[in-house]
C-alpha positions as a Markdown table, in Angstrom:
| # | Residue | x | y | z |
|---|---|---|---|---|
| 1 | Unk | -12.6 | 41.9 | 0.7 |
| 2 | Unk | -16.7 | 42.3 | 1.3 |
| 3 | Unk | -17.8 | 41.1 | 4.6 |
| 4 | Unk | -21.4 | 40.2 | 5.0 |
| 5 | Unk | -23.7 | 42.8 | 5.8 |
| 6 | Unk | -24.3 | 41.4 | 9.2 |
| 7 | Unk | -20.3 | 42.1 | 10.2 |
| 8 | Unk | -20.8 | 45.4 | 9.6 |
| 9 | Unk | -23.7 | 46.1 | 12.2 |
| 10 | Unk | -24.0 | 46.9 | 15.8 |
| 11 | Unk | -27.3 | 45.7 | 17.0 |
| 12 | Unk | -29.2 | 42.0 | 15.9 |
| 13 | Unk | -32.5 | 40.9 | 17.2 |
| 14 | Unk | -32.8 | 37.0 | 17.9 |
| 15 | Unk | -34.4 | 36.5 | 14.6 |
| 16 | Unk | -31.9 | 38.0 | 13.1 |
| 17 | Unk | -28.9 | 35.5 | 14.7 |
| 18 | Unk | -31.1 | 32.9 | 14.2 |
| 19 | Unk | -31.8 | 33.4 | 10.5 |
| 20 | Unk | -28.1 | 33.9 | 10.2 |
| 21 | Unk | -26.9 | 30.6 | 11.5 |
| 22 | Unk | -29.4 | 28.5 | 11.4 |
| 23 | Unk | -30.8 | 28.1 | 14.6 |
| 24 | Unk | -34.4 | 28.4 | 16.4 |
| 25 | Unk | -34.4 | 31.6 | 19.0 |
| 26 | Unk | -34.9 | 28.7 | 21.1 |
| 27 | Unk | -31.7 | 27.5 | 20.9 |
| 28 | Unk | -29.8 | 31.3 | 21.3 |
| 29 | Unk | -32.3 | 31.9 | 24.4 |
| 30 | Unk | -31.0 | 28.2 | 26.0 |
| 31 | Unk | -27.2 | 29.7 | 25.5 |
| 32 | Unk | -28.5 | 32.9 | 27.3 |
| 33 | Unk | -29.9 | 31.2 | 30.4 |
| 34 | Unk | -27.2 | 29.0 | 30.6 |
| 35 | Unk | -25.1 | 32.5 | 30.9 |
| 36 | Unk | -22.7 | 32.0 | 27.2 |
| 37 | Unk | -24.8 | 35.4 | 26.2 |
| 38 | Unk | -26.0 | 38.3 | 27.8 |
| 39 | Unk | -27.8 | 40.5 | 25.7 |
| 40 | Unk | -28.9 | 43.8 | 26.4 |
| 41 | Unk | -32.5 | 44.8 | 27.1 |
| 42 | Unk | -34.5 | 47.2 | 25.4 |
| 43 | Unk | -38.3 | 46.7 | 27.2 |
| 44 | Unk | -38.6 | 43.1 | 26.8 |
| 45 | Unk | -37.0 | 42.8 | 23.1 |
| 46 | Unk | -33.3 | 41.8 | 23.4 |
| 47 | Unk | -30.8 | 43.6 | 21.8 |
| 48 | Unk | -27.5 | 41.7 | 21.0 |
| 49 | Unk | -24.4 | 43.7 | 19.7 |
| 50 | Unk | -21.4 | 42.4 | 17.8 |
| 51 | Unk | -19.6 | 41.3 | 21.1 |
| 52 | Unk | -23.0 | 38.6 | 21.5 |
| 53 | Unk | -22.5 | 37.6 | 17.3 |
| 54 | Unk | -18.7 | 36.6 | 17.8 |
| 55 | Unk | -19.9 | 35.0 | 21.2 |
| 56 | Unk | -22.4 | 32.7 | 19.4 |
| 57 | Unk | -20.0 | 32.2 | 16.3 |
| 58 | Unk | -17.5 | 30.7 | 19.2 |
| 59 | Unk | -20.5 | 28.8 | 21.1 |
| 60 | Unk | -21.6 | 26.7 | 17.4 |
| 61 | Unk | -17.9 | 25.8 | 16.5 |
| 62 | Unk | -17.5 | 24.7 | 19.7 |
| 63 | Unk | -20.5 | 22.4 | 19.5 |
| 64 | Unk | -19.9 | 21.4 | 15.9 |
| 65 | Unk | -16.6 | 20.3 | 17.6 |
| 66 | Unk | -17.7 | 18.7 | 20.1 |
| 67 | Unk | -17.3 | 20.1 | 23.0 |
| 68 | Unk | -19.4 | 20.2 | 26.0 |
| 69 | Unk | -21.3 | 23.6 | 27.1 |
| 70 | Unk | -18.7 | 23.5 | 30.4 |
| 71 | Unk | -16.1 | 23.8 | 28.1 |
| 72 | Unk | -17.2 | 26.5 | 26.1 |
| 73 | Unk | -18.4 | 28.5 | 29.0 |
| 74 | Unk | -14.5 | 28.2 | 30.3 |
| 75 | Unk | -13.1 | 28.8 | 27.1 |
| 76 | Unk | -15.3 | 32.0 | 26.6 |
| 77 | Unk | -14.4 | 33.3 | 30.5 |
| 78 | Unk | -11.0 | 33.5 | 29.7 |
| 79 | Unk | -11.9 | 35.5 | 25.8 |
| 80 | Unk | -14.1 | 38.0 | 28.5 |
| 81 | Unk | -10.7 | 38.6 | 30.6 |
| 82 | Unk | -9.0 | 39.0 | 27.5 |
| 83 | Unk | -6.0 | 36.6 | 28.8 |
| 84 | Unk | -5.3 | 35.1 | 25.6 |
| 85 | Unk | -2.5 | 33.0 | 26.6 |
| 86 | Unk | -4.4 | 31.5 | 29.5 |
| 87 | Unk | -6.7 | 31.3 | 26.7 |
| 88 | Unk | -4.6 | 29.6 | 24.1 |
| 89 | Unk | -3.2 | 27.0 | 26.5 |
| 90 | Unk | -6.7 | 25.9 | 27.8 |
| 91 | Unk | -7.9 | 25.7 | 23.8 |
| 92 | Unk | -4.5 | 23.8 | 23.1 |
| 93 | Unk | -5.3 | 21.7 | 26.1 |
| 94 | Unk | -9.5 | 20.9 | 25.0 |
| 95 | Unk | -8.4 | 20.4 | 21.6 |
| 96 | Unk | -5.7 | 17.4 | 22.9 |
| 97 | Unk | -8.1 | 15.7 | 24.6 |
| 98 | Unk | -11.1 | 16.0 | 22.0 |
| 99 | Unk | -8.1 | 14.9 | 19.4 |
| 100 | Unk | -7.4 | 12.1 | 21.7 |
| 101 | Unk | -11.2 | 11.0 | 22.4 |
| 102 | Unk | -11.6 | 11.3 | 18.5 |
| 103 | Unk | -9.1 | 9.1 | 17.6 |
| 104 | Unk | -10.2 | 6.2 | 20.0 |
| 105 | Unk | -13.6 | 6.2 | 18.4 |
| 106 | Unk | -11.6 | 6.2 | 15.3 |
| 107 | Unk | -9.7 | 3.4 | 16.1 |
| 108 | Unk | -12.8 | 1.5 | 17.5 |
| 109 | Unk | -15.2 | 2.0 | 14.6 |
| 110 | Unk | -12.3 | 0.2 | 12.3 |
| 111 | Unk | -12.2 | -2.4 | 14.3 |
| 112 | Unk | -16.0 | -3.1 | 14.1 |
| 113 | Unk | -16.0 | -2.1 | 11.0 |
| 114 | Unk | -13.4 | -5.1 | 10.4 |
| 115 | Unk | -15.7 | -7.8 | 12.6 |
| 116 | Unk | -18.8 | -6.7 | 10.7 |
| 117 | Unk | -17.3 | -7.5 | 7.5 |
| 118 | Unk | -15.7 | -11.0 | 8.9 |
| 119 | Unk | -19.0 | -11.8 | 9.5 |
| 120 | Unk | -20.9 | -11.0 | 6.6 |
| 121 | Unk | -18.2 | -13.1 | 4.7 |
| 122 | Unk | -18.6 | -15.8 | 7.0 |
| 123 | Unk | -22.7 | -15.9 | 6.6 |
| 124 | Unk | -21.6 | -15.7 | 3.1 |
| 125 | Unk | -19.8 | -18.6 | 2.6 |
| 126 | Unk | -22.6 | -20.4 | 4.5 |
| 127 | Unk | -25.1 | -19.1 | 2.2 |
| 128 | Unk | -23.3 | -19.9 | -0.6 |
| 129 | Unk | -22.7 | -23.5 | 0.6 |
């Protein structure tokens, strides 16, 4: 199986993570201060290893997702203590309640969906009339 070039390396800049993913540096240096990464130093350049890639990898799912910064940032404590069942239970848990949230907003946008259409059919007829 060939794994992209940037799997196999140790060390990225920010441009390179940002080219990779998609993002502005801005965005990688907002998950920094916000303490999700904590790249290494070289003068004022930072240097981020793998460890920082599979961090960020974790930090965009979780926001394509949907879940809230607070959430990642607990989610990724618990990967840094290596505790993966304390882990899996609070993912289980997260991904409940986001499953839960979903489908109310599911369930709501049907039903406006349904009133919408009622009254376009109703303006209809009165159109029509």
């Amino acid at each position: 199986m060939n794994r992209p070039e940037s799997e196999n390396r140790d060390l990225f800049a920010i441009a390179d993570l940002s080219h990779e993913f998609g993002i502005s540096t801005r965005a990688i240096r907002f998950y920094e201060a916000k303490g999700l990464l904590n790249p290494e130093r070289v003068g004022g350049t930072r240097v981020f290893r793998r460890r920082d890639r599979a961090r960020l990898i974790l930090i965009l799912r979780g926001k394509r997702l949907g879940f809230s910064l607070r959430d990642i940032s607990d989610y990724l404590s618990l990967y840094d203590a290596q505790s993966q069942t304390a882990q899996t239970k609070l993912l289980v848990a997260k991904v409940d309640e986001r499953l839960s949230l979903l489908e109310r907003q599911k369930a709501d946008l049907e039903t406006t969906i349904g009133e919408l259409r009622e009254i376009k059919k109703l303006a209809g007829e009165r159109v029509g009339a």
